[in-house]
N, C-alpha and C positions, 0 to 999 in steps of 0.2 A: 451405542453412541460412539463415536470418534473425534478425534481432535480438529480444531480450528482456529484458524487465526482470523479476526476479522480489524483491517483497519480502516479508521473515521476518518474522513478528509475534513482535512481545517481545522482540528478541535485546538485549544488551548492555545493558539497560531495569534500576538498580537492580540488578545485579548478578546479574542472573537471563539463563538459558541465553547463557552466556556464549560467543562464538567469533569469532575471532581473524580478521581479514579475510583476510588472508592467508591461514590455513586455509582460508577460502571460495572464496576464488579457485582454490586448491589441487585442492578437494573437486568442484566444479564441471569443473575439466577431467579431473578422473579419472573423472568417470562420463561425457564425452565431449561434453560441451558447450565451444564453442569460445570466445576470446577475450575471459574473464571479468574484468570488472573491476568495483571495489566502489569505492562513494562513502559518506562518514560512514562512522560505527562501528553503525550500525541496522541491518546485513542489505539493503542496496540493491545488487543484483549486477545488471549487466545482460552478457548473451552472446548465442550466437550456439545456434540447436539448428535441429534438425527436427520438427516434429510439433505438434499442436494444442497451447495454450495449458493445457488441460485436462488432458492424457495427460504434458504438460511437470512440471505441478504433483502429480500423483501420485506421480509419478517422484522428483521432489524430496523430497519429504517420505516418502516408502519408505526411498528410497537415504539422507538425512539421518539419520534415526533406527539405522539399521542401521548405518553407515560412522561417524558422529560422534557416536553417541548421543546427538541434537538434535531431542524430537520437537516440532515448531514447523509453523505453518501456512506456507506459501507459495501466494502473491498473485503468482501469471504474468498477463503481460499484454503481447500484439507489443507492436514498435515502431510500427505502424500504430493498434492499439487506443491505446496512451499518448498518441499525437499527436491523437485524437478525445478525448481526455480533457482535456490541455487545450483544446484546442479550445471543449468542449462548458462550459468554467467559464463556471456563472450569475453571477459575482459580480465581474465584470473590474473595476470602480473597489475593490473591496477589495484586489484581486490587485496591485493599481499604488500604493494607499499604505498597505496594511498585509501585505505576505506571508506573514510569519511567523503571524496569527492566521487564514488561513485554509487549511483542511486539506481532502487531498484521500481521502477512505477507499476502498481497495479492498477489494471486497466479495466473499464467496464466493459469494455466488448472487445473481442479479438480485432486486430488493427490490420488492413489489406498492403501488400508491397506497394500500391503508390503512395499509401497515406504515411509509409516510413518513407519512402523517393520525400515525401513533401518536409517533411520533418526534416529531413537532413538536408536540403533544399534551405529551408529558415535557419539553418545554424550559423550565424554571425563571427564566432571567435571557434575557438580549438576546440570543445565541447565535440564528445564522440556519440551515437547512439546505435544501438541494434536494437531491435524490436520483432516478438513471433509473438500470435498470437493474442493472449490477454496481458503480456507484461513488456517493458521497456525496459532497457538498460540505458544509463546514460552515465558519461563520467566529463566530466567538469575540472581538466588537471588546473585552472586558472582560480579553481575557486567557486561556488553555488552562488554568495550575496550578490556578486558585483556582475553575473553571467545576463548577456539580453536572452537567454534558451531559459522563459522562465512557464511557470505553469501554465498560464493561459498563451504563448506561442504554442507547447507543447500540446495542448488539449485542440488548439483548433486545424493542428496540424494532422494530428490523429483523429481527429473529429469523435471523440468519446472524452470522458471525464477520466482523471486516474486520480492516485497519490503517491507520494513517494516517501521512499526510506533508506535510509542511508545502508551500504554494505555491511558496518558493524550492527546496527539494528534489527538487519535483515538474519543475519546471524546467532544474535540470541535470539528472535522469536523463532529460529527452528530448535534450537537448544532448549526453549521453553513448550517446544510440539515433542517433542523428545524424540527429534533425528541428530 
């Protein structure tokens, strides 16, 4: 078994699909993933499983819907992938004095150079993004509430679902993978 981090889009978000960490943590070793532990109230659970990143996350989201009536996406991701993730931030002077405004999106399918052209295309105010692969960087020096680059421009720009987490957050759950 190896480490993972799996996060829930939308959970606990305004009041909507609401669950209880503790239920997650719960939920998580009942269907036999090991040593589950959750940070914030956002659906950040990182454990312990076997098997691809992929076959992880279908699992989760079968077994969620059917066991918690939770149907919600899950964003798996190793402990090896996360640590190339931060790794891979194009933006390290923002990551050192603004964390909070820059966010890290994981993505459900790797995203093509025009579908980033299109995304950066939709950006209305200062908001920056790069984008390889399955993840997004974006940084918002204006601010995340008040920005028009909000999930559903981003998602239809990308044309894939993601979620996002802020630099500091992205940070302890590699701290909680134990990179």
């Amino acid at each position: 078994m190896s480490a993972h981090v799996a996060l829930l889009r939308g959970i606990n978000v305004g009041g909507n699909r609401k669950i209880a960490m503790a239920d997650l943590r719960a939920f998580m070793e009942a269907i036999g993933f090991a040593d589950a532990g959750t940070l914030l109230q956002t659906g950040n659970v990182v454990f312990h499983a076997s098997g691809s990143t992929a076959a992880i996350e279908k699992r989760l989201e079968r077994e969620a819907a059917a066991r918690l009536g939770l149907a919600t996406d899950f964003f798996v991701r190793s402990a090896q992938e996360w640590a190339a993730v931060i790794a891979a931030n194009p933006f390290p002077a923002e990551a050192e004095r603004d964390p909070g405004h820059l966010l890290i999106v994981a993505l459900k399918e790797a995203v093509t150079p025009a579908r980033v052209r299109a995304l950066r295309a939709a950006i209305r105010g200062p908001e920056r993004v790069e984008a390889e692969g399955r993840h997004a960087y974006l940084v918002y020096p204006a601010g995340i509430g008040t920005s028009k680059l909000t999930a559903a421009v981003i998602g239809r720009a990308l044309e894939t679902s993601g979620t996002a987490r802020n630099w500091n957050t992205a940070l302890k759950l590699a701290e909680l993978l134990g990179g």
